[in-house]
Each structure stands twice: as structure tokens, then as C-alpha cells.
Biotite code that builds the C-alpha atoms (Angstrom):
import biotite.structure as struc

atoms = struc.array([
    struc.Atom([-9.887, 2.909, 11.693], chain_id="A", res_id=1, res_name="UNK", atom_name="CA", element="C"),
    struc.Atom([-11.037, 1.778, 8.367], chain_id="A", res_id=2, res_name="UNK", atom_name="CA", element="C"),
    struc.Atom([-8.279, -0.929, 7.716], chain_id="A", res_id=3, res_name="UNK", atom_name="CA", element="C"),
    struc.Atom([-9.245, -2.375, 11.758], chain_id="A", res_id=4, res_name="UNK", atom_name="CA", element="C"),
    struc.Atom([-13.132, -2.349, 10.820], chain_id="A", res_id=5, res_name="UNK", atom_name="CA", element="C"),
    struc.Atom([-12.316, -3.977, 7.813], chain_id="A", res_id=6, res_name="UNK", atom_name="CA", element="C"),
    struc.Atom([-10.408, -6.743, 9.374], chain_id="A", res_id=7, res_name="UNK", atom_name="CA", element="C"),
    struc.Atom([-12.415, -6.954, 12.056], chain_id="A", res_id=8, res_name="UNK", atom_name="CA", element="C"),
    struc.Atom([-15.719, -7.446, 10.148], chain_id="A", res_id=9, res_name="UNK", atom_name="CA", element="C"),
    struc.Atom([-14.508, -9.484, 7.240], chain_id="A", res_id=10, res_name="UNK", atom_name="CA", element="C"),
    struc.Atom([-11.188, -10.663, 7.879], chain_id="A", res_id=11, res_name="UNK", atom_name="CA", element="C"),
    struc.Atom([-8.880, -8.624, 5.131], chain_id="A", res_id=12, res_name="UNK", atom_name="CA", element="C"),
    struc.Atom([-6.021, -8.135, 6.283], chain_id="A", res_id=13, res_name="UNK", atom_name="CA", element="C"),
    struc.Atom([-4.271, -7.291, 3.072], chain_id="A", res_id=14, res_name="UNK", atom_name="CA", element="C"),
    struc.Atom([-4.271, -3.459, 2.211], chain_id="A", res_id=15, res_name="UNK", atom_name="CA", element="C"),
    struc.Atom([-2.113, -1.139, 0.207], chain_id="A", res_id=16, res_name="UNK", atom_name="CA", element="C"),
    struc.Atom([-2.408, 2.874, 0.584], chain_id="A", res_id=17, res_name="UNK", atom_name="CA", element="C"),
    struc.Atom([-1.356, 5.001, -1.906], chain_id="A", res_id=18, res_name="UNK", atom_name="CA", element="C"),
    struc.Atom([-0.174, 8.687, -0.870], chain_id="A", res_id=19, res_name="UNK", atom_name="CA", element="C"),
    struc.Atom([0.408, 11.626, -3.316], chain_id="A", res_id=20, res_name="UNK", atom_name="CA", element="C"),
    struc.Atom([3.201, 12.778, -2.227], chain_id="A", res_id=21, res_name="UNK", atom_name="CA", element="C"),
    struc.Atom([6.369, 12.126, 0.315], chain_id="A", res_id=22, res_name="UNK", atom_name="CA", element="C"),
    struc.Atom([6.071, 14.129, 2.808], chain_id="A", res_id=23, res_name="UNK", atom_name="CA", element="C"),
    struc.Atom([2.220, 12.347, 2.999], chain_id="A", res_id=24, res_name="UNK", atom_name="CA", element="C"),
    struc.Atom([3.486, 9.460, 3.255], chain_id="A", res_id=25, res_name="UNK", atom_name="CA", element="C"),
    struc.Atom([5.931, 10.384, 6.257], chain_id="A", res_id=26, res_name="UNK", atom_name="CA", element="C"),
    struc.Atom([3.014, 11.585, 7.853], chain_id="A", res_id=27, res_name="UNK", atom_name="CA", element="C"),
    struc.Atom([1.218, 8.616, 6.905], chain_id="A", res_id=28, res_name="UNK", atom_name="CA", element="C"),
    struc.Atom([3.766, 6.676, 8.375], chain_id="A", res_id=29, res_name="UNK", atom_name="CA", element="C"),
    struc.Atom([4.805, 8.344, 11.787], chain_id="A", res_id=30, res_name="UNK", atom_name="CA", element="C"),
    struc.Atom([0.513, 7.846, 12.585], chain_id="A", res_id=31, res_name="UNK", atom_name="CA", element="C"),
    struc.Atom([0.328, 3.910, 11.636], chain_id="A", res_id=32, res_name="UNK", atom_name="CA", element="C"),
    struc.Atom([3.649, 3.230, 13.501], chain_id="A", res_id=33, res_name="UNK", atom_name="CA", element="C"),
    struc.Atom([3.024, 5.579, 16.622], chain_id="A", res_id=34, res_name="UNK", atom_name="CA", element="C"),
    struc.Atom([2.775, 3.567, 19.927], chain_id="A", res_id=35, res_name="UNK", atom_name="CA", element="C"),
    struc.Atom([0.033, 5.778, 21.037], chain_id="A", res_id=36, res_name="UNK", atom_name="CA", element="C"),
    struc.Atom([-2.141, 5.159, 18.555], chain_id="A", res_id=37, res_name="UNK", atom_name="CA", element="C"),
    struc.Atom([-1.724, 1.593, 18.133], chain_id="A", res_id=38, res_name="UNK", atom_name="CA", element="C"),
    struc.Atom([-1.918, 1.409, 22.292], chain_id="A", res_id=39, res_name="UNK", atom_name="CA", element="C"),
    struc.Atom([-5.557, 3.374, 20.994], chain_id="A", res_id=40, res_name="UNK", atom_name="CA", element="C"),
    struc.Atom([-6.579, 1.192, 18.327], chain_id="A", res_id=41, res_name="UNK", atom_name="CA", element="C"),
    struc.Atom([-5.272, -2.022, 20.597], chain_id="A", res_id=42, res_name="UNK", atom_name="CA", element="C"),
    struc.Atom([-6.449, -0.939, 24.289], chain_id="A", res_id=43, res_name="UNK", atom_name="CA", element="C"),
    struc.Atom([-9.148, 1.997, 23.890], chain_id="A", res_id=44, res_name="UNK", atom_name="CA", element="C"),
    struc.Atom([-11.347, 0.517, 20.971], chain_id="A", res_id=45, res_name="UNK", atom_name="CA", element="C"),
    struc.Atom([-10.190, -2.719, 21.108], chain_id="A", res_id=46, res_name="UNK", atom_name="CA", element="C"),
    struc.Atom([-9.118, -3.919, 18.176], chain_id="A", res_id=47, res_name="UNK", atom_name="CA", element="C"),
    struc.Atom([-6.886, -7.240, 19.017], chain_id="A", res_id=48, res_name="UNK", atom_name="CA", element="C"),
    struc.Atom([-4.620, -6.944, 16.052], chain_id="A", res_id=49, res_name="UNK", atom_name="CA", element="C"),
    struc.Atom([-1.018, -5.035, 14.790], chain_id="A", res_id=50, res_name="UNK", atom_name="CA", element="C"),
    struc.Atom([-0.586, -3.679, 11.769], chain_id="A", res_id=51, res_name="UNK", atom_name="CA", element="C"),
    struc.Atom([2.836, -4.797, 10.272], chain_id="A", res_id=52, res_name="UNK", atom_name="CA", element="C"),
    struc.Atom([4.065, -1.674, 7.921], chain_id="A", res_id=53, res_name="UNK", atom_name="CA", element="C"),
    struc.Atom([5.714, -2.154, 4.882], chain_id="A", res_id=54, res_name="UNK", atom_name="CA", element="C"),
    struc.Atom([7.157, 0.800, 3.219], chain_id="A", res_id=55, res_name="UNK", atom_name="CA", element="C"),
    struc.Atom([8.329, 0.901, -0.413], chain_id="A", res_id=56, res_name="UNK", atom_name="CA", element="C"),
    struc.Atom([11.138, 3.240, -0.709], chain_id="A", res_id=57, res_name="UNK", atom_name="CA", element="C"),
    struc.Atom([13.177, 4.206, -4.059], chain_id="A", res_id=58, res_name="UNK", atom_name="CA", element="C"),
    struc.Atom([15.673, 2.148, -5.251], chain_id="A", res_id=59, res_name="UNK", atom_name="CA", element="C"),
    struc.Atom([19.738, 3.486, -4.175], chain_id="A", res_id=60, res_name="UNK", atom_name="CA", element="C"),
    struc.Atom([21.642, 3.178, -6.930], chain_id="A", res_id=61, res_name="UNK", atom_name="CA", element="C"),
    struc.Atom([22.293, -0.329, -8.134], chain_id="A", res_id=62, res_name="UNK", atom_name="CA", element="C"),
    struc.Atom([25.662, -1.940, -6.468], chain_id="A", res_id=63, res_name="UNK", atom_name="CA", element="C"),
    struc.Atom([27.438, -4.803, -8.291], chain_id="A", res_id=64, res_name="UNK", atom_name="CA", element="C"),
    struc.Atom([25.956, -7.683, -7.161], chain_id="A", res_id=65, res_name="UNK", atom_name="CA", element="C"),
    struc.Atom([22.453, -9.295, -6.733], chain_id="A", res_id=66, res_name="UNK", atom_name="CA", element="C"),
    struc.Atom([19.619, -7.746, -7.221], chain_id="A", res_id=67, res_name="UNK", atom_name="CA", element="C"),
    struc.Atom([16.898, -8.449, -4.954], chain_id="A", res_id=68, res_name="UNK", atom_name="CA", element="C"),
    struc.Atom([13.319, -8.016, -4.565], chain_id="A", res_id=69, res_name="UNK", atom_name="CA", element="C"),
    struc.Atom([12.410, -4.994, -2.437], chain_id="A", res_id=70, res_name="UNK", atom_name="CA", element="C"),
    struc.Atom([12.131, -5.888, 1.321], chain_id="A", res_id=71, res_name="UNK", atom_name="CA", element="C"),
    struc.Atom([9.134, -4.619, 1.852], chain_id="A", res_id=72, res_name="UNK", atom_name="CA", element="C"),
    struc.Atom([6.858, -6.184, -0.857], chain_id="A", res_id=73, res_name="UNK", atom_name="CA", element="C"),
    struc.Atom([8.614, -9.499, -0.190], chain_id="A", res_id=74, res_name="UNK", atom_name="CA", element="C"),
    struc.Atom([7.465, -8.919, 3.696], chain_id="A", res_id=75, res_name="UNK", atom_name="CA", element="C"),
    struc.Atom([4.085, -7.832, 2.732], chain_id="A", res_id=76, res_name="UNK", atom_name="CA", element="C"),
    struc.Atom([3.357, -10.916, 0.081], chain_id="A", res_id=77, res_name="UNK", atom_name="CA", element="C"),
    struc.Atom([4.772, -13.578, 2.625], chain_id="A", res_id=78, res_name="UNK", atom_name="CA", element="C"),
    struc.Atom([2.486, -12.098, 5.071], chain_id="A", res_id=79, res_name="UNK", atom_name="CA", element="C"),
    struc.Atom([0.382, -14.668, 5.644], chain_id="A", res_id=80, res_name="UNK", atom_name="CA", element="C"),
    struc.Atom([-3.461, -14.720, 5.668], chain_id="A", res_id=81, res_name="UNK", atom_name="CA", element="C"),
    struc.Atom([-3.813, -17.399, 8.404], chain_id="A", res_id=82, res_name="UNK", atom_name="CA", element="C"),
    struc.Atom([-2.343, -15.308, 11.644], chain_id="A", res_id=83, res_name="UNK", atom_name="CA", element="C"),
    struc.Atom([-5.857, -13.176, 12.393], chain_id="A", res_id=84, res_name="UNK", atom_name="CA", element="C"),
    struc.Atom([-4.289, -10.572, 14.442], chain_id="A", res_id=85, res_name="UNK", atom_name="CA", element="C"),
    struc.Atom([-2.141, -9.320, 12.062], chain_id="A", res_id=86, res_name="UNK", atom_name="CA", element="C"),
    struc.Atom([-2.955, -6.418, 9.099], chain_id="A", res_id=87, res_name="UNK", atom_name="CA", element="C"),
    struc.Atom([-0.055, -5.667, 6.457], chain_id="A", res_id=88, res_name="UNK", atom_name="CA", element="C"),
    struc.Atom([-0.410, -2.388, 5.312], chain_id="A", res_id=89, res_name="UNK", atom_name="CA", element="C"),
    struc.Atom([2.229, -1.905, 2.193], chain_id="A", res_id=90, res_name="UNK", atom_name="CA", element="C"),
    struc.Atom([2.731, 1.961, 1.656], chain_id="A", res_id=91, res_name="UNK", atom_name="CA", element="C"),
    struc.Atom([3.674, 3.923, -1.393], chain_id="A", res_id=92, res_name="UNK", atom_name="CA", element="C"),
    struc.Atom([3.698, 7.259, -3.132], chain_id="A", res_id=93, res_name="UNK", atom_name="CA", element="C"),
    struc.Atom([2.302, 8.189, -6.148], chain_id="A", res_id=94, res_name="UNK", atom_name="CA", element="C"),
    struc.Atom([5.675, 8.863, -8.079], chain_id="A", res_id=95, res_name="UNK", atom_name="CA", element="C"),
    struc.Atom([7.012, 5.103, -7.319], chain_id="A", res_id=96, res_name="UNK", atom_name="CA", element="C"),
    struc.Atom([3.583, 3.868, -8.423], chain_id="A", res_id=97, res_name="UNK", atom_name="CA", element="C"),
    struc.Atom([3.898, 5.718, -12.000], chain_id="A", res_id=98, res_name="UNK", atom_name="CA", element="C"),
    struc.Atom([7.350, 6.023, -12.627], chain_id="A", res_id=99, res_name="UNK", atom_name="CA", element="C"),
    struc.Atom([9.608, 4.137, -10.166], chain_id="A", res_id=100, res_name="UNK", atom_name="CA", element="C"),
    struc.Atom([11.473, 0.875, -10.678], chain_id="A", res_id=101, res_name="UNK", atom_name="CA", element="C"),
    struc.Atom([10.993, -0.777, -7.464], chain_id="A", res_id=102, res_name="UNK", atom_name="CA", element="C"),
    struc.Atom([7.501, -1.992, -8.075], chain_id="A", res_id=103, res_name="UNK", atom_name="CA", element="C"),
    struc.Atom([7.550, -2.247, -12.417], chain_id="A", res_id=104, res_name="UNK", atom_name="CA", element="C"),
    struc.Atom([10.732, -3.993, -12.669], chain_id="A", res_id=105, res_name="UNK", atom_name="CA", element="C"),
    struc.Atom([11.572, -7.484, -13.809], chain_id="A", res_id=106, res_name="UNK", atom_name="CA", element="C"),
    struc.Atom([15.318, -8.056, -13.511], chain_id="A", res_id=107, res_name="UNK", atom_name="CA", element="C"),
    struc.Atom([15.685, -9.239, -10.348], chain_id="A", res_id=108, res_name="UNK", atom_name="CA", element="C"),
    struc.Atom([17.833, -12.096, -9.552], chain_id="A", res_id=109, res_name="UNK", atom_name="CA", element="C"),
    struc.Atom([15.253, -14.018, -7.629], chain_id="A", res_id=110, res_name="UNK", atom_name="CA", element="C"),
    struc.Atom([12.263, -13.826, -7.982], chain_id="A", res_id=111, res_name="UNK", atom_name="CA", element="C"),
    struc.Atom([9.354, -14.369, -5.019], chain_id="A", res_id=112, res_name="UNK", atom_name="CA", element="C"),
    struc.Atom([6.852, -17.242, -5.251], chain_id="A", res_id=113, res_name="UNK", atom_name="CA", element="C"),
    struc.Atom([7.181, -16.973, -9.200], chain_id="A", res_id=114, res_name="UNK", atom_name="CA", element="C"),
    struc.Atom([6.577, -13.540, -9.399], chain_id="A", res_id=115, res_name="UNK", atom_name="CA", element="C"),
    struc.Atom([9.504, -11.178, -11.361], chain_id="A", res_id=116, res_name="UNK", atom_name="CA", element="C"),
    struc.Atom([7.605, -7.942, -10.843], chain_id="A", res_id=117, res_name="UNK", atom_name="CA", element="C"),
    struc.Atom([6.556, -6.639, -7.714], chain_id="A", res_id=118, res_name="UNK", atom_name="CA", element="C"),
    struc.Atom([3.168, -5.220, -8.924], chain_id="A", res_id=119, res_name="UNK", atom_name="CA", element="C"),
    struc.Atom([2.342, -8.680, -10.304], chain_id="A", res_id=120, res_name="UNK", atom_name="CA", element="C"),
    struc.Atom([2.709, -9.968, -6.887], chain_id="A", res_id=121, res_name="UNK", atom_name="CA", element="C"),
    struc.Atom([0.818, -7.290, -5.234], chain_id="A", res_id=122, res_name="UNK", atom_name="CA", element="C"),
    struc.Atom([-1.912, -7.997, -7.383], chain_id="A", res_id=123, res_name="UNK", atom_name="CA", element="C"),
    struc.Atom([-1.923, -12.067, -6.100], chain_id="A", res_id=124, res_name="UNK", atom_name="CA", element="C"),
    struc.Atom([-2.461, -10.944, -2.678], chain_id="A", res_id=125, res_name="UNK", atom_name="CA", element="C"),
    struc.Atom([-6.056, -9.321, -4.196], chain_id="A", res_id=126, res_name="UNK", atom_name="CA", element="C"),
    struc.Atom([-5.253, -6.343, -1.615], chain_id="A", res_id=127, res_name="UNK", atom_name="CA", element="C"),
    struc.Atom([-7.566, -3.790, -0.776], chain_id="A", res_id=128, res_name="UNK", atom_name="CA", element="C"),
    struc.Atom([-6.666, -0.441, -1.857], chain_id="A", res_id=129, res_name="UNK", atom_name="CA", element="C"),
    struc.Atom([-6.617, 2.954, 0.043], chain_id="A", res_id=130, res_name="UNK", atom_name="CA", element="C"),
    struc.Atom([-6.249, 6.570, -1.870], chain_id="A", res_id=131, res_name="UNK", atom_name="CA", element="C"),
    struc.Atom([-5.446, 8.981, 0.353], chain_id="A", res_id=132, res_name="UNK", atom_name="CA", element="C"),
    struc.Atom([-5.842, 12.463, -1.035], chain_id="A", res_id=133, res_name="UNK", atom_name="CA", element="C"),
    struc.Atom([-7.985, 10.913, -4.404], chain_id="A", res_id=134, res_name="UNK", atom_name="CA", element="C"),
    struc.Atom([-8.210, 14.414, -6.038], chain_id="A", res_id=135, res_name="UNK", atom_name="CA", element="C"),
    struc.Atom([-4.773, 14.172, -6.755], chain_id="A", res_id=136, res_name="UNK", atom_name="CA", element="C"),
    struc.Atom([-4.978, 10.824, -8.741], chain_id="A", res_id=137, res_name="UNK", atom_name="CA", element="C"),
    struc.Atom([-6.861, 11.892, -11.940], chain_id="A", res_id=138, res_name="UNK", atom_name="CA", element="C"),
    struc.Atom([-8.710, 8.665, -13.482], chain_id="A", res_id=139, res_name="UNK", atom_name="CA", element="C"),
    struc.Atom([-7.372, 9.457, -16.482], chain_id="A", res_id=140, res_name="UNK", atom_name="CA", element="C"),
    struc.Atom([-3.468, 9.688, -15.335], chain_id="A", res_id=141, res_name="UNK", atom_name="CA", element="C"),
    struc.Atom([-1.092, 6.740, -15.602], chain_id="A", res_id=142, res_name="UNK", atom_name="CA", element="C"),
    struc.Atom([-0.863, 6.440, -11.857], chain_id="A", res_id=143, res_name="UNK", atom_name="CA", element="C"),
    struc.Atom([-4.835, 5.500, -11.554], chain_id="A", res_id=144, res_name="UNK", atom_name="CA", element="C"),
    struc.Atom([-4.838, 3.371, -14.515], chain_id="A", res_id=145, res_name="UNK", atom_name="CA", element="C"),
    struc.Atom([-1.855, 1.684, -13.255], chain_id="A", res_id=146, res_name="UNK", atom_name="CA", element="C"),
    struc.Atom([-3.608, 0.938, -9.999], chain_id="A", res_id=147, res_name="UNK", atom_name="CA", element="C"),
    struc.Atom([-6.602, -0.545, -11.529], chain_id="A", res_id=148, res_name="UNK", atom_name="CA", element="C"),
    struc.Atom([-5.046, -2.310, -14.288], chain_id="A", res_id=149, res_name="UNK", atom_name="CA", element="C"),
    struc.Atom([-2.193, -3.840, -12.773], chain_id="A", res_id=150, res_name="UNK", atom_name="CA", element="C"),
    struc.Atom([-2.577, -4.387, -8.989], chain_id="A", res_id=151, res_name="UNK", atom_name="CA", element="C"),
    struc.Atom([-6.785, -4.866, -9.945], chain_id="A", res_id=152, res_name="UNK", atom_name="CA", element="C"),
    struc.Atom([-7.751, -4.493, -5.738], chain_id="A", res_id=153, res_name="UNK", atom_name="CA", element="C"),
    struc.Atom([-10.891, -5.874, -4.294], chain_id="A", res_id=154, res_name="UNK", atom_name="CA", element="C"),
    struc.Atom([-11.902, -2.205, -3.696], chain_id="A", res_id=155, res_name="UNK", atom_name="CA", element="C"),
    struc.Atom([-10.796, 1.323, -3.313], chain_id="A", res_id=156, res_name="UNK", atom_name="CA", element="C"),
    struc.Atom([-11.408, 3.241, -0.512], chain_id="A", res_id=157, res_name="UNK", atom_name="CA", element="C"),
    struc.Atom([-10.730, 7.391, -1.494], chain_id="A", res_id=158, res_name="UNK", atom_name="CA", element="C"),
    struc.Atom([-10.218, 9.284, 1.492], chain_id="A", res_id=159, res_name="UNK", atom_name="CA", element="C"),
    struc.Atom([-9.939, 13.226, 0.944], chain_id="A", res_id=160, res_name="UNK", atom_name="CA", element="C"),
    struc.Atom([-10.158, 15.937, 3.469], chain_id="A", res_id=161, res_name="UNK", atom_name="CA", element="C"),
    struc.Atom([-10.360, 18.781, 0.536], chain_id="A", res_id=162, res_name="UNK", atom_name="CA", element="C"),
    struc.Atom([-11.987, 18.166, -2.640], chain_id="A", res_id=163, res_name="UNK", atom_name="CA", element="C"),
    struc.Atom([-11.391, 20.832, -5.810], chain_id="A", res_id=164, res_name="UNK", atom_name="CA", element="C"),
    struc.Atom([-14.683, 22.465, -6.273], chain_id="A", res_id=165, res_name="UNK", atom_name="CA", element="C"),
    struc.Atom([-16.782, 21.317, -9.147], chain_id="A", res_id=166, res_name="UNK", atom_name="CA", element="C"),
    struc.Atom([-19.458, 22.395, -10.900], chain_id="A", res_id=167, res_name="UNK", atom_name="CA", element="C"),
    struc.Atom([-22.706, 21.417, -12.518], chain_id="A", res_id=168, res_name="UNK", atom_name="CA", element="C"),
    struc.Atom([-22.184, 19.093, -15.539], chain_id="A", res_id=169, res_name="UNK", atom_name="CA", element="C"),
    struc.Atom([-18.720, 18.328, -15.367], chain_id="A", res_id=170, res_name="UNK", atom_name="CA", element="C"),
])
């Protein structure tokens, strides 16, 4: 509901979540996709806009041939911000995010509005960004640091159900 209001109210309508883990972002993905609850979003609260997924998955090992820009960041960047009843939502795990290729490398064959690296075109789109599960992204781990150095969002939104407990003066 958080990605509608935000569109809604100010018009974003690029956002990238970031999920700890895969089977997260399965779950992640079977809600956003789910003709129910985009009938709910659409019909019950009335939000007059579609979310357009785009999923990064890992790279399959590299055929002979071209090598091109993952799908889904190419749909996500071309996405434009002049159709209002659109959102692109570009979804990732934590593991791609730190250690994958598909979003740090450079070596593709052609490259997408100038951009080599997928992350450096993320960043162009000045997404907003949405943690889910932020007690598993440490500030002080790669993944974190990557997300605020490299893709450098408008905002982050952390959404947790369970925190780790914490106490005074830490």
C-alpha cells in the first residue's frame, strides 16, 4: 500500500525492494503479481494504477554469444515516468545485491542509454528504495553500503515485522 500512496500522493513511480532472502522474495512476488490483490488495490481502494514487476534473477551460465543487459533492469529503466498509471517495482535479493553479477557487471555487449552497469542505471532512475526485513541488512555490511553508495535512492522505507531485541545503550 505504501508504493500506491506514494504514487498517488507524489507521483513516484520508480521503486526498488530489496528482500533478504529467496524464498522472501517468492513470497514477495506471488503478493505484487496476484490478481486479487491488484483487483484490491485497483477496485476496493481505488488506486487507478498497475504495478509492472521486474524481477532480477541470477545470471545462467554464460552461452557463447552476446551478452546482454538483464531484462528486467532494461524494462524497469525504460519505464517511463510520463504514463501516471503505471508503478515499476524492480525486485531483488540481498545475495544478488552484494555478490551477484547481474547488477555489478560491466561487460555487456550493449549497453542501455549509456549505462554499462546495471546499478549505475538504477541509480539514474533516483528510485525509491524498500527494505523488507531491515534487521537483516546490517549498516555496516556490504549489502547496505552498496545500497546507499551506489544506487543513492531518494529514501528508504524499512519494513520489519520482527525486530532483534535491543537494549539500552547499544
Amino acid at each position: 500500500q505504501t508504493v500506491y500512496e506514494l504514487h498517488a500522493k507524489f507521483g513516484i513511480n520508480k521503486f526498488v525492494i530489496v528482500v533478504p532472502s529467496l524464498p522472501v522474495k517468492l513470497g514477495t512476488v506471488g503478493f505484487i503479481t496476484d490478481p486479487y490483490v491488484r483487483h484490491y488495490f485497483k477496485e476496493t481502494l481505488g488506486y487507478n494504477c498497475d504495478i509492472e514487476l521486474c524481477e532480477v534473477v541470477a545470471m545462467k551460465k554464460k552461452n557463447k554469444g552476446h551478452n546482454f543487459f538483464p531484462s528486467s533492469v532494461r524494462d524497469f529503466i525504460n519505464g517511463s515516468n510520463k504514463q501516471k498509471n503505471k508503478i515499476y517495482v524492480l525486485i531483488t535479493n540481498q545475495q544478488l545485491l552484494q555478490k551477484g553479477k547481474v547488477l555489478n557487471n560491466s561487460n555487456y555487449d550493449i549497453t542501455l542509454h549509456g549505462f554499462t552497469r546495471p546499478l549505475d542505471a538504477i541509480k539514474a532512475t533516483n528510485p525509491f528504495l524498500i527494505i523488507d526485513e531491515p534487521h537483516r541488512f546490517n549498516r555496516e555490511k556490504t549489502t547496505y553500503k552498496r545500497i546507499v553508495d551506489e544506487i543513492q535512492p531518494q529514501c528508504i522505507v524499512r519494513f520489519g515485522a520482527t525486530f532483534p531485541s535491543v537494549s539500552a545503550g547499544k
